[in-house]
VMD Tcl script that draws the C-alpha trace (Angstrom):
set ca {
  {-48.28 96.00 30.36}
  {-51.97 95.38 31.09}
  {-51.12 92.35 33.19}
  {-48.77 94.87 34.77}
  {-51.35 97.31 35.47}
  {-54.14 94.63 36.67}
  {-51.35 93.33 39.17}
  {-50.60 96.76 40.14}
  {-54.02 97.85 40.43}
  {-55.46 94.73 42.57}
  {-52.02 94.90 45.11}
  {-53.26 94.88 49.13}
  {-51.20 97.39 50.76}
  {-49.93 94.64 52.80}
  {-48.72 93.28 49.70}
  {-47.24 96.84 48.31}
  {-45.57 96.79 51.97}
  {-43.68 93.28 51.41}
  {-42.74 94.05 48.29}
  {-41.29 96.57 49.48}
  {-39.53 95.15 52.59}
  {-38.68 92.55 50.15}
  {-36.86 94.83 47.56}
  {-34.71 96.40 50.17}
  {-33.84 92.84 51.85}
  {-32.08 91.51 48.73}
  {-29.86 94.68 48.11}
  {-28.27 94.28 52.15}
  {-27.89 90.40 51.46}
  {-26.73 90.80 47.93}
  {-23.90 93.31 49.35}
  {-23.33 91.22 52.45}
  {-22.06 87.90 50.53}
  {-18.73 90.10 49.40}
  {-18.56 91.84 52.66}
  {-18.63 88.76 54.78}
  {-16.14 86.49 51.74}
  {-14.14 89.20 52.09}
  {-13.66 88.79 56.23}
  {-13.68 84.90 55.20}
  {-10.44 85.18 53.03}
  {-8.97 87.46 55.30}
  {-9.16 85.46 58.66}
  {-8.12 82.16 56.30}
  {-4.87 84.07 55.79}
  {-3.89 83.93 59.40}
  {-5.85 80.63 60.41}
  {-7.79 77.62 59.73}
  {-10.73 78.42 56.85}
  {-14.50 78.31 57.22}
  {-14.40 75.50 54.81}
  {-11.97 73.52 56.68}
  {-14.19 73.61 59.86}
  {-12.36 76.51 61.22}
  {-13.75 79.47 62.92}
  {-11.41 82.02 63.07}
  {-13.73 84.39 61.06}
  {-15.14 85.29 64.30}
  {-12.31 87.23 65.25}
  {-12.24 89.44 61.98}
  {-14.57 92.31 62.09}
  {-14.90 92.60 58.33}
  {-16.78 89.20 58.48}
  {-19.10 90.82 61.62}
  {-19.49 93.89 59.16}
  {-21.05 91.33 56.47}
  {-23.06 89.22 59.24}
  {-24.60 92.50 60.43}
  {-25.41 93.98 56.81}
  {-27.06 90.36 56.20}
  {-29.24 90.28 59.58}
  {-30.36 93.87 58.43}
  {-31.66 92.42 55.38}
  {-33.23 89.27 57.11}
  {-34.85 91.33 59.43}
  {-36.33 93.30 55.96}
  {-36.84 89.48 54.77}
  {-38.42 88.61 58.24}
  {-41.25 91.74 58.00}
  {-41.71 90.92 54.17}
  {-43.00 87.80 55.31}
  {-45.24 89.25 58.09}
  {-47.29 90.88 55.16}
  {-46.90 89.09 51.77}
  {-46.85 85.55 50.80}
  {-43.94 83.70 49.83}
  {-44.70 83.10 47.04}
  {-44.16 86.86 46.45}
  {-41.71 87.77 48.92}
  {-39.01 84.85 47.92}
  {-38.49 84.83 44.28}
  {-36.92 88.57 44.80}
  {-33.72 87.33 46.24}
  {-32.88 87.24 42.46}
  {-32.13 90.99 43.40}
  {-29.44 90.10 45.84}
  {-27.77 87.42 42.81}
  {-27.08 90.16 40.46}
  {-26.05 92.72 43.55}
  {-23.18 89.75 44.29}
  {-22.17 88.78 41.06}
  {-21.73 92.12 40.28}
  {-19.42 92.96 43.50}
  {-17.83 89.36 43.19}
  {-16.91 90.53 39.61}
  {-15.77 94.24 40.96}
  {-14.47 93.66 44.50}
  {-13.13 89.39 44.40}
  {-12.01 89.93 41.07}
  {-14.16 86.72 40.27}
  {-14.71 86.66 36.59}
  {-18.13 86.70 35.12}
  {-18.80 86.05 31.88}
  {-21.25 87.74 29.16}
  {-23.39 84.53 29.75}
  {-23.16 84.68 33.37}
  {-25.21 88.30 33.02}
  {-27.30 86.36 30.79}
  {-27.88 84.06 33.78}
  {-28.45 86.90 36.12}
  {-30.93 88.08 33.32}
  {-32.78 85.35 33.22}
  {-33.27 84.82 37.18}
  {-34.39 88.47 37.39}
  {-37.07 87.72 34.14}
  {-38.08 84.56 35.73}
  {-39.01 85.63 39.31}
  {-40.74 88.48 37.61}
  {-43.10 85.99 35.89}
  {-43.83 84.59 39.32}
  {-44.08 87.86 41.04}
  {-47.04 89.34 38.73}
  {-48.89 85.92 39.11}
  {-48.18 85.31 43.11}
  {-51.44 84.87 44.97}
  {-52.92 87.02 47.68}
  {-51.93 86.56 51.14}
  {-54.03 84.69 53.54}
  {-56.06 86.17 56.31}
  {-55.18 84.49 59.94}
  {-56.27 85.79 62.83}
  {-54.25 83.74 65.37}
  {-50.89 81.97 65.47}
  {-52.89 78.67 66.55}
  {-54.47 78.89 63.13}
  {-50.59 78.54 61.91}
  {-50.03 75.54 64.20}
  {-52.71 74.04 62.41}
  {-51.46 74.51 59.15}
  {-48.10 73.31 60.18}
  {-49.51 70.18 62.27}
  {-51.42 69.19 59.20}
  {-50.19 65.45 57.53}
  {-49.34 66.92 54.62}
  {-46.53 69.24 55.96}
  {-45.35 66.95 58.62}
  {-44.68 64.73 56.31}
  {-42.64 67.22 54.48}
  {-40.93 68.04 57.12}
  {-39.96 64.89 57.97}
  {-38.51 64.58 54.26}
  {-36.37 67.50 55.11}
  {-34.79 66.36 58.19}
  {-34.38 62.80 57.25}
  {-32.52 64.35 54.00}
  {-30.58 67.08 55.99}
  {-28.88 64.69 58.39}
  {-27.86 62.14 56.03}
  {-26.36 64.85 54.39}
  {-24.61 66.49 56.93}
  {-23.37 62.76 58.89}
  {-22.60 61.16 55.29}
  {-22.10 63.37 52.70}
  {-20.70 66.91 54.06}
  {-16.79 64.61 55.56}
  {-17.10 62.85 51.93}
  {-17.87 65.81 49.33}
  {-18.24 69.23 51.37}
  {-14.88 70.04 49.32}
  {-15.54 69.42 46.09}
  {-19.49 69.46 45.42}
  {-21.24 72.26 46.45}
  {-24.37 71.14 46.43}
  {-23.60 69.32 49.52}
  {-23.46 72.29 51.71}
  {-26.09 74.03 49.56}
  {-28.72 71.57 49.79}
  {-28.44 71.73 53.67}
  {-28.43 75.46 53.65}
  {-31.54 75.02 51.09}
  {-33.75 72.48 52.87}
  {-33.24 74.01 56.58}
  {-34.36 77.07 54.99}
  {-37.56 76.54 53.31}
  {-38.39 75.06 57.15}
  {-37.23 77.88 58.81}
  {-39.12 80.52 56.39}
  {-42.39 78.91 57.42}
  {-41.57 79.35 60.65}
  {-40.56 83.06 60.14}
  {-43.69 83.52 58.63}
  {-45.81 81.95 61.73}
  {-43.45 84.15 63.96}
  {-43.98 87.32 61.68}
  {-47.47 86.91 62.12}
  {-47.82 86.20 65.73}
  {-45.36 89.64 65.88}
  {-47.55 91.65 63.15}
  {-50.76 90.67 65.08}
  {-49.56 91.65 68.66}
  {-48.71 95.15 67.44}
  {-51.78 95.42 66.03}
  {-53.54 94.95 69.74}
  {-54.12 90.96 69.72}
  {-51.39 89.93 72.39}
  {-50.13 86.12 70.21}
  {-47.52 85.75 72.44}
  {-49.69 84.45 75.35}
  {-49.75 81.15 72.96}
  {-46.69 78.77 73.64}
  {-47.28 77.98 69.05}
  {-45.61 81.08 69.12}
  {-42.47 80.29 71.35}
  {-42.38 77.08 69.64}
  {-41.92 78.45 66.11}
  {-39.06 80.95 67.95}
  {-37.50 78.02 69.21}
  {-37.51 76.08 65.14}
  {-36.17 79.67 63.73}
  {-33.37 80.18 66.23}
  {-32.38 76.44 65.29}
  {-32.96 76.19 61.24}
  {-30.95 79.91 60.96}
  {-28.00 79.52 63.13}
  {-27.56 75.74 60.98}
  {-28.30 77.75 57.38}
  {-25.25 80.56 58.76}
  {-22.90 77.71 59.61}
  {-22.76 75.81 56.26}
  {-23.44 79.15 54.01}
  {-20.33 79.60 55.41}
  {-18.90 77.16 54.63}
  {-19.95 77.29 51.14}
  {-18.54 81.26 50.66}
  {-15.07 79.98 51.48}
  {-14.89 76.92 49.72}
  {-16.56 78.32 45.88}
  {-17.01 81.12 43.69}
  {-19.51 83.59 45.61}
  {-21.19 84.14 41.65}
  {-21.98 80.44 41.42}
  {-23.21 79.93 45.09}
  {-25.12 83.04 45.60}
  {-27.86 81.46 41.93}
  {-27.68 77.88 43.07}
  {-28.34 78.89 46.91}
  {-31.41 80.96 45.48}
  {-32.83 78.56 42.87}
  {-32.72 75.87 45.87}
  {-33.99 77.96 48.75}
  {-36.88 79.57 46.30}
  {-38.12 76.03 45.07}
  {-38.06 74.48 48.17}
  {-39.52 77.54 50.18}
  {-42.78 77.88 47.75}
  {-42.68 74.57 48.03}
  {-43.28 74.56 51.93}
  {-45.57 77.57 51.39}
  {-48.03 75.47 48.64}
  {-48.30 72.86 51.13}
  {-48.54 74.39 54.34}
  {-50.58 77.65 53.17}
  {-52.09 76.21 49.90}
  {-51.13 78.83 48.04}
  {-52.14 77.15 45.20}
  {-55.68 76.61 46.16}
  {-56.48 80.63 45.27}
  {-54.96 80.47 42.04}
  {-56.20 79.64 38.81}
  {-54.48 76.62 36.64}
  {-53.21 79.58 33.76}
  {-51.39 81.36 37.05}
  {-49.77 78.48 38.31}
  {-48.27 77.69 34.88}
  {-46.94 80.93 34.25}
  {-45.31 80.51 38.04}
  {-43.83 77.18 36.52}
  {-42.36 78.61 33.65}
  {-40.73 81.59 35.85}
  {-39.22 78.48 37.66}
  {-37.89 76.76 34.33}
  {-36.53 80.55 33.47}
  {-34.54 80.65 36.71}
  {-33.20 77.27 36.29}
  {-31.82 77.97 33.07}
  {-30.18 81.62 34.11}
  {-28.43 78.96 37.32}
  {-27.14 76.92 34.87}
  {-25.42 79.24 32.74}
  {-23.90 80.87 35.30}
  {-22.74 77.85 36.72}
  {-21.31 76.83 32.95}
  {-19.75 80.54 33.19}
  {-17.71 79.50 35.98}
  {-16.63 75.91 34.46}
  {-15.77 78.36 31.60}
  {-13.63 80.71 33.28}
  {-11.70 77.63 35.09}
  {-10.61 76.22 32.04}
  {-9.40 78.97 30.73}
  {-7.67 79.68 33.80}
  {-6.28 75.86 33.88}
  {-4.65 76.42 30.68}
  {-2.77 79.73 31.48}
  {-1.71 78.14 34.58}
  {-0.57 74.47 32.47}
  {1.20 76.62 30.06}
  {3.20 78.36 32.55}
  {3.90 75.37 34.36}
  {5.27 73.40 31.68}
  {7.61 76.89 30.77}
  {8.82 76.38 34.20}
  {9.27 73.23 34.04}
  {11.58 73.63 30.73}
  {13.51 76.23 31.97}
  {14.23 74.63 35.35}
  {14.55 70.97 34.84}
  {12.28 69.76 37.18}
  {8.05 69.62 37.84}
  {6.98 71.68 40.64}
  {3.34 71.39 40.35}
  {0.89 73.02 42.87}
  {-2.13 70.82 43.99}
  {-5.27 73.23 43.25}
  {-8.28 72.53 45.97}
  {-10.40 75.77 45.37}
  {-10.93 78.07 42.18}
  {-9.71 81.21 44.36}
  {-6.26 79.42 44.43}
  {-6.27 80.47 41.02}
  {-6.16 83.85 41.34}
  {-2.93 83.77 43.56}
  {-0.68 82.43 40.50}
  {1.29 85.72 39.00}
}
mol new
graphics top color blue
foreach p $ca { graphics top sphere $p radius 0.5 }
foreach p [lrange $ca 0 end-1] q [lrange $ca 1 end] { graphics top cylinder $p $q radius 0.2 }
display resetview
């Protein structure tokens, strides 16, 4: 409690304010996962699926409800940024993992088990651990200071990781295993976004410091990191897509956060050394919150694998009644878990 309080205490108001932002961001996005699965099935009904590479989800307005409820909460994300760093401002999208697994559970009827709450638990404990030791934000005055961050070796080099790895994964990997692996689509949605965050950030920034009387977009660093958020978000939309309709919304809501998180603070450490104004005790603790969250993915990952076998059975036990009674084996090929769900 009396790290609590010291936190508390020694908060900027800039900080209290993306906190804030923060807070609010992950209960729109949490909500808007169902919301926008739920346009997803319904448009698959009457034509090709997301996860096929169709798009007739743009027709349904219960998908366009979802997309707006999750720009509302980006645009929360997108000011959080503006004020806090993100090392603070992303480990709260564990929020918006226990506001979807809860709906999933309520509204899909997608089963979570006691140790998928554990999971949840443990996501929520861990990016506590990292929120009371985040660091404070850094003081720019200008979005050319940004560029410089962002033209500096170390994260070019990054980001040249991050493409190379996104387009071998989307040209090799996505025809071969989009289906059946979902890290595929994940890791694409994951490593465009820790690029595009950055880039919020710069843009939040440039935005905050106009207001505020010091005109930033006179500089074309500021059109430029537009230009890289417009790009990295409409590809992050596109496969998250793709990932709603093709797995359980309570495994790929964690596994999308524990991704996007690392990977984000990871862009943040080297483009904003975030590290640099933290003590070696501070960055441990943010380490273990890490380990934490990891282990709260992978149980509710194992909760899933759980659920489908138990699901598997009912459905080879029925089978082989049917198959007794009428003679003959009428088996159904099973490509998603929701096909489950439609067996009586």
């Amino acid at each position: 409690m009396a790290a609590v309080r010291r936190w508390s205490e020694g908060m900027s108001s800039d900080n209290v304010k993306g906190l804030v932002l923060a807070l609010s961001s992950s209960l729109f996005i949490g909500a808007s996962f169902i919301v926008k699965k739920k346009g997803l099935k319904k448009a698959g009904a009457s034509g090709i699926r997301a996860g096929s590479g169709g798009y007739s989800y743009l027709l349904e307005p219960l998908w366009w409800v979802g997309m707006i409820t999750m720009v509302v909460g980006e645009i929360a994300n997108f000011a959080a940024y503006a004020f806090a760093p993100a090392i603070l401002v992303t480990p709260l999208g564990a929020l918006s993992i226990i506001i979807s697994a809860a709906l999933a559970h309520i509204i899909l009827r997608e089963k979570l088990h006691t140790f998928g709450i554990l999971g949840c638990v443990l996501c929520v404990v861990g990016s506590t651990a990292i929120v009371l030791h985040a660091p404070p934000e850094r003081q720019i005055e200008s979005v050319t200071e940004v560029w410089d961050l962002a033209t500096e070796p170390g994260f070019l080099f990054y980001a040249l990781l991050v493409l190379t790895a996104v387009f071998i994964l989307i040209f090799h990997f996505v025809p071969q295993y989009g289906q059946s692996h979902i890290m595929v689509y994940i890791g694409v949605c994951s490593l465009v976004g820790s690029i595009s965050v950055m880039s919020v950030k710069a843009l939040g920034i440039a935005l905050k410091l106009t207001f505020s009387g010091m005109n930033q977009l006179v500089y074309p660093q500021t059109w430029a990191f537009t230009l890289v958020v417009v790009t990295c978000v409409v590809t992050q939309m596109n496969y998250l897509n793709k990932a709603l309709d093709t797995f359980n919304t309570a495994v790929v809501s964690p596994i999308y956060y524990v991704m996007f998180t690392t990977l984000t603070i990871l862009a943040s450490v080297i483009m904003f050394k975030d590290w640099d104004r933290q003590n070696p005790t501070q960055i441990i603790t943010e380490m273990c919150g890490f380990v934490t969250i990891l282990s709260g993915t992978f149980l509710l990952h194992k909760t899933k694998d759980m659920v489908d076998g138990a699901s598997l059975t009912s459905m080879s036990m029925r089978q082989l009644k049917h198959e007794e009674e009428d003679g003959f084996d009428e088996s159904i090929p099973l490509k998603r878990q929701d096909s489950l769900r439609i067996i009586p």
